[in-house]
C-alpha positions as CSV (number, residue, x, y, z in Angstrom):
1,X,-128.2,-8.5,-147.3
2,X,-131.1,-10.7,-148.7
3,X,-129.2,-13.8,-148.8
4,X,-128.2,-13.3,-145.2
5,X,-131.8,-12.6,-144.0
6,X,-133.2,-15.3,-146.1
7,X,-130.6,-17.1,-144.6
8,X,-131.5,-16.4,-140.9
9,X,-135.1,-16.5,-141.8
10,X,-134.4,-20.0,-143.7
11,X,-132.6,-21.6,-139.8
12,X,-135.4,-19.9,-137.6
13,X,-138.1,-22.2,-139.7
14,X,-135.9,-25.1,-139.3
15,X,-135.3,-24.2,-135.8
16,X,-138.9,-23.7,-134.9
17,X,-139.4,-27.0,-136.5
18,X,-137.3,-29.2,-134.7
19,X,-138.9,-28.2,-131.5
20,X,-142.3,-28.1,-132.7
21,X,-141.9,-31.9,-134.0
22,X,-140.0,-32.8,-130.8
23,X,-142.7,-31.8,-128.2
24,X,-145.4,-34.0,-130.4
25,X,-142.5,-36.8,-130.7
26,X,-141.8,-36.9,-126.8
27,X,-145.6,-36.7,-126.0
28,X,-147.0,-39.5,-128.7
29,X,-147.9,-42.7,-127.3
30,X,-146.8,-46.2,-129.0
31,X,-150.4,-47.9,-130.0
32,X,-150.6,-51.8,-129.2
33,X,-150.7,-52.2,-132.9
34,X,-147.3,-50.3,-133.5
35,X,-145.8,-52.6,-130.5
36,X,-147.4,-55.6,-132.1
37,X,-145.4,-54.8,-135.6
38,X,-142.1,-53.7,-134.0
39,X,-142.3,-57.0,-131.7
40,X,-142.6,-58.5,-135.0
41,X,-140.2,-57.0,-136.9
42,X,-137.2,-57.6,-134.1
43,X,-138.3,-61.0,-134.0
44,X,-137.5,-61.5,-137.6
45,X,-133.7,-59.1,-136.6
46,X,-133.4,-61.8,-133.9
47,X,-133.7,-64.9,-136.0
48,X,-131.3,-63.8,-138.7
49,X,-127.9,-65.3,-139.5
50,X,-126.5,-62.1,-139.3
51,X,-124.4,-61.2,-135.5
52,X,-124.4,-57.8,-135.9
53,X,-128.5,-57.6,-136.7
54,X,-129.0,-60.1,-133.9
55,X,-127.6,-58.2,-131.5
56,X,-128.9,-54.7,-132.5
57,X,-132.5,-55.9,-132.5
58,X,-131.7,-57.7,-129.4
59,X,-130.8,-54.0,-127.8
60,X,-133.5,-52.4,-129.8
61,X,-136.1,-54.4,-128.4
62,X,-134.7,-53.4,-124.9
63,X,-135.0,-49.9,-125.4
64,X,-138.6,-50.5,-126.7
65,X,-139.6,-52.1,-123.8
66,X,-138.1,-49.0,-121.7
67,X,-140.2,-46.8,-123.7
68,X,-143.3,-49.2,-123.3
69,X,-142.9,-51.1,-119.9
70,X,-146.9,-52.2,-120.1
71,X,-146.1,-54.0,-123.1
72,X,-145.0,-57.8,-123.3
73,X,-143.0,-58.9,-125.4
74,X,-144.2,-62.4,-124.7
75,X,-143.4,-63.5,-128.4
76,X,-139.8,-62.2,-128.5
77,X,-138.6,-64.4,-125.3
78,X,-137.8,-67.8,-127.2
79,X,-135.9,-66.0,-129.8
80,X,-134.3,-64.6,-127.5
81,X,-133.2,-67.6,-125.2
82,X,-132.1,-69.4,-128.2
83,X,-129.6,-66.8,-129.0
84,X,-128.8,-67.1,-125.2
85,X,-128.5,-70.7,-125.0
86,X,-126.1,-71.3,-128.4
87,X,-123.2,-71.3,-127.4
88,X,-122.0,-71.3,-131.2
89,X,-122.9,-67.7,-131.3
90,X,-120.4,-64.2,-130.4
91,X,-120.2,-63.6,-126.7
92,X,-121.4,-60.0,-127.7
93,X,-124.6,-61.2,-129.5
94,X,-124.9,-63.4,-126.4
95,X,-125.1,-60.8,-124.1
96,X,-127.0,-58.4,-126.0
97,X,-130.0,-61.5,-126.1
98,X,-129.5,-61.3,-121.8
99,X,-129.6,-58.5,-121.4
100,X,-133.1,-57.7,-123.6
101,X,-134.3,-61.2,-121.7
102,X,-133.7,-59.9,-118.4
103,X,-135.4,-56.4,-119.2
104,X,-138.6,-58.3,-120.4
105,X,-138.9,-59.7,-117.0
106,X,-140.9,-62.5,-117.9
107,X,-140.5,-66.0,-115.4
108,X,-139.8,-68.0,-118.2
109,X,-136.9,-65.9,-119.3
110,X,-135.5,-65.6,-115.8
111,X,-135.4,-68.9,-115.3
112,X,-134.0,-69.8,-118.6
113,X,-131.1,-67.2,-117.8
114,X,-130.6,-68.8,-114.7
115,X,-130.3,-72.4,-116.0
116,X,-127.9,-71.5,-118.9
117,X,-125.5,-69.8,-116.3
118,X,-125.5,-72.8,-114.6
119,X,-124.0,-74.9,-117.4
120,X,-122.3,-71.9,-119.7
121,X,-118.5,-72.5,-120.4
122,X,-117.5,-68.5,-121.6
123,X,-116.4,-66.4,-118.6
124,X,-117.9,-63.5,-119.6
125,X,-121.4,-64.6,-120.2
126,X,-121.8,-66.7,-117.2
127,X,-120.0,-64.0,-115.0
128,X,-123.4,-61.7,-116.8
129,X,-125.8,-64.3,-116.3
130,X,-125.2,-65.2,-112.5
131,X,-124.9,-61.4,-111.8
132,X,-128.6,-61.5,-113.1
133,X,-129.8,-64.5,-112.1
134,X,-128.4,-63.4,-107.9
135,X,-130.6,-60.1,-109.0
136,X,-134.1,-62.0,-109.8
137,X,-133.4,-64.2,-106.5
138,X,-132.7,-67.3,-108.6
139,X,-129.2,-68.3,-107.1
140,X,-130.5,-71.9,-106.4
141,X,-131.3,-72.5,-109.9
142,X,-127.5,-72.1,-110.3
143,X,-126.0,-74.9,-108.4
């Protein structure tokens, strides 16, 4: 009887918890410092030699920038167009850099995404790169 009370009384504090830490969670706001540091720490994800961090902080930084639309990112976009423009690189990481380019919304990105399509020899990521370049307007930078 005691273990089974201490038990319940044990997942109701744990319970409790978890809600109590999720309304302060959804409600705190992401200071331009804490942007400034995860802007820099993606930056350094994004210049690594390894595909599968590349990527990830590639998609990271997108769902950052969902979270914290008023923020820039105007130091991740020529990382990111490099991994964009290599051809060397996976198709995958490829298109993970586009898609967290075309997110930022920043001229200079669209534009870059716009003249890679034009001379990019995969399939895939040109078929994703003209789909986004038709969305930003930019279909005469492709011919």
């Amino acid at each position: 009887m005691k273990r089974s009370l201490l038990s319940m009384l044990l997942v109701a504090c744990v319970w409790g918890g978890m809600f109590a830490n999720e309304s302060s969670t959804s409600k705190a706001v992401l200071t331009q410092e804490k942007l400034e540091l995860i802007e820099q720490n993606l930056i350094i994800g994004l210049e690594s030699n390894i595909p599968s961090l590349q990527a990830s902080a590639a998609l990271v930084l997108r769902q950052v920038k969902e979270i914290a639309p008023q923020y820039e990112f105007s130091l991740s976009v020529i990382p990111l167009m490099g991994l964009v423009r290599t051809e060397s690189y996976d198709a995958p990481v490829r298109m993970a850099a586009a898609l967290a380019l075309y997110e930022l919304r920043s001229t200079r990105g669209d534009f870059a995404l716009a003249r890679i399509a034009r001379f990019e020899e995969n399939p895939r990521v040109k078929k994703l790169l003209e789909a986004m370049a038709y969305e930003r307007g930019l279909q005469n930078d492709l011919y």
